[in-house]
Each structure stands twice: as C-alpha cells, then as structure tokens.
C-alpha positions as a Markdown table, in Angstrom:
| # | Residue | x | y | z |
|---|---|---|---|---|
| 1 | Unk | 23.2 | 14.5 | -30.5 |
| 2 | Unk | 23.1 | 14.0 | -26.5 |
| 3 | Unk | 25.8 | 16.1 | -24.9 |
| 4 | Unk | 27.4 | 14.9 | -21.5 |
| 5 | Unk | 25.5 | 17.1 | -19.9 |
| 6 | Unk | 22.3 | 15.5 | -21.0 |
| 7 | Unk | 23.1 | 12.4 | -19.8 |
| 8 | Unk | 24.3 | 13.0 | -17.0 |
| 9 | Unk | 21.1 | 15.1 | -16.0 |
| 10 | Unk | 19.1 | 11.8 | -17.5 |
| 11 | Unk | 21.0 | 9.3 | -15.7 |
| 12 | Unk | 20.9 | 11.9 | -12.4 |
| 13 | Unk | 16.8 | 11.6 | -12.7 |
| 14 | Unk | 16.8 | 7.6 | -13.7 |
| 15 | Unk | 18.5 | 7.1 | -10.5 |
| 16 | Unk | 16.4 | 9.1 | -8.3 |
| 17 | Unk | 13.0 | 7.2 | -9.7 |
| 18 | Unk | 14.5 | 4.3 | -9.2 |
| 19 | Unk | 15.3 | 5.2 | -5.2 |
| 20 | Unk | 11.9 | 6.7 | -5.1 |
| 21 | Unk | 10.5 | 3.0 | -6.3 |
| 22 | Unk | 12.7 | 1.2 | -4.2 |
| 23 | Unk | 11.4 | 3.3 | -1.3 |
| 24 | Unk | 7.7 | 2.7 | -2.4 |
| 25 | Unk | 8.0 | -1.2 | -2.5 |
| 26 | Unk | 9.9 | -1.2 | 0.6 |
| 27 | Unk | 6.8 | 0.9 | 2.4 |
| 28 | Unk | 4.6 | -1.4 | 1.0 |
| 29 | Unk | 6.4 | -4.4 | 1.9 |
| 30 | Unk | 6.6 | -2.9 | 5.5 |
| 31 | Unk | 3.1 | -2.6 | 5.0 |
| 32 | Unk | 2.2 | -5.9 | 3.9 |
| 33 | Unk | 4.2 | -7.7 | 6.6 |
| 34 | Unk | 2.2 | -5.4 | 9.3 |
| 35 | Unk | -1.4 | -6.6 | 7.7 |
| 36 | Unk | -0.2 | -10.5 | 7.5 |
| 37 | Unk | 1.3 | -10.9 | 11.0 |
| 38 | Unk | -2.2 | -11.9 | 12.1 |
| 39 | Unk | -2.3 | -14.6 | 9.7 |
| 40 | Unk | -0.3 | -16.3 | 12.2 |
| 41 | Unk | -2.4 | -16.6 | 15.2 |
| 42 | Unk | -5.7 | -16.7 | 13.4 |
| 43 | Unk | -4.4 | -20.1 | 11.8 |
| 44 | Unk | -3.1 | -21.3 | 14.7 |
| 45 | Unk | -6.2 | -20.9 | 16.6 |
| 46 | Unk | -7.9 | -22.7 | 14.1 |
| 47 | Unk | -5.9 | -25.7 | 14.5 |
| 48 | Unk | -2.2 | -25.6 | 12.4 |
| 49 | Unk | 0.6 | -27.1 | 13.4 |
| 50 | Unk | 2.9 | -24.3 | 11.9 |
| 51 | Unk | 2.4 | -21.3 | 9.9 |
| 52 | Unk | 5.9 | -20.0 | 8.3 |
| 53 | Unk | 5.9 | -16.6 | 6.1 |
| 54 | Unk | 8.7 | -17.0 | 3.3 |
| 55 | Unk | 9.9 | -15.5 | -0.1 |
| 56 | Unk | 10.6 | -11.9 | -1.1 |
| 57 | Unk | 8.2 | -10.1 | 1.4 |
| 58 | Unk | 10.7 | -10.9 | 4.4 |
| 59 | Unk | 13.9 | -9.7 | 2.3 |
| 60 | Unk | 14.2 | -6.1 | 2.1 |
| 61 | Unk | 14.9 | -4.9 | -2.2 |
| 62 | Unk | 13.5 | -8.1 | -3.2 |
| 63 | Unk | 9.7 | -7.5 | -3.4 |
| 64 | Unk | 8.1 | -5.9 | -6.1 |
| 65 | Unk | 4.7 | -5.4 | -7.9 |
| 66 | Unk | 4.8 | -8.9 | -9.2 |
| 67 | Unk | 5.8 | -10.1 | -5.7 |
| 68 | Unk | 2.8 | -11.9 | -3.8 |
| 69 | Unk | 2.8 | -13.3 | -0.4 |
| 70 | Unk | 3.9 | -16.7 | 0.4 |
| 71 | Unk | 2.6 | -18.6 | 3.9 |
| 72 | Unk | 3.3 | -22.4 | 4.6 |
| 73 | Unk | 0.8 | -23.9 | 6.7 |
| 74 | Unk | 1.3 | -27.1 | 7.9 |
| 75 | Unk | -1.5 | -29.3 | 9.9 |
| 76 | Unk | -4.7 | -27.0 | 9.5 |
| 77 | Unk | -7.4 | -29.5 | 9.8 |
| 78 | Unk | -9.8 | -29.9 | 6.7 |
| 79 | Unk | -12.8 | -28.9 | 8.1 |
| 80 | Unk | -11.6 | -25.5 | 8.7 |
| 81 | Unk | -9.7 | -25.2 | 5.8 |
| 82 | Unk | -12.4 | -22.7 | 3.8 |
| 83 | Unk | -12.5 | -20.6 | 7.2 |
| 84 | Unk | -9.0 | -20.1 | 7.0 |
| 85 | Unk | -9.3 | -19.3 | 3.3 |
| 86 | Unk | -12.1 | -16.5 | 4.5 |
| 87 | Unk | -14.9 | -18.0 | 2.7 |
| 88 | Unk | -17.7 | -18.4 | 4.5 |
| 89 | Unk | -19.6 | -20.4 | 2.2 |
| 90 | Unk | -19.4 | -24.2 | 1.9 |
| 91 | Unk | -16.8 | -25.7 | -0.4 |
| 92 | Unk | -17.3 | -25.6 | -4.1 |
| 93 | Unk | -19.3 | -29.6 | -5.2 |
C-alpha cells in the first residue's frame, strides 16, 4: 500500500514532467512561429491578398504534438498556387 509519502513524491515528479513538457512545446511553438513568419511575405509576393496565421500556434499552452499549423490565404492566384505549395513540379493530371 502507497504511503503519503509515496504520493506525494509521485505527484511532486508528475508535476515537474508535465512543466518540463509544457516548456518543450512552448520552445517549439516559439520555434515554429520563428520558421513560418516568412510564409507571409513569400505569399504575398507571389500575389495574395492576405495571409493570416491562426489556431493553437499563436496561443501560448495550447499547442501540442498533435498541433499543426494553420495559414489562411486569401487571393493567391492559381497559377502560382503549386509554387506556394513548394512543389516545383507541374500539378498532378
């Protein structure tokens, strides 16, 4: 049988993992937000209207592993539509 001791010393350690992953997500969030800020520009120079970043990557605690990275873009033209997507192959037939 678990004495007080015990889990207090568990729930001590649970807590400090789950800082340590709240810290790692938020570094990678930081991260994330550094590497897409060019997405901006890049998209606007290629023709968009607007380009807005939204969802859990702007709200600090909210973005996790399962998070991805949402970006609106409004009024790209077509033909530069698989540029922006970084292919640079034709479209798929």
């Amino acid at each position: 049988m678990s004495t007080q001791t015990d889990i207090d010393l568990y729930t001590a350690g649970f807590k400090k993992r789950m800082q340590e992953r709240k810290a790692a997500f938020e570094s990678e969030r930081l991260d994330l937000l550094e590497r897409v800020r060019p997405a901006g520009p890049a998209l606007k120079a290629l023709g968009a209207k607007e380009v807005i970043l939204f969802s859990s990557i702007l709200r600090p605690g909210f973005f996790d592993r399962a998070s991805d990275i949402d970006i609106l873009v409004v009024g790209l033209p077509d033909e530069h539509l698989w540029k922006a997507l970084g292919s640079q192959n034709d479209p798929p037939a």
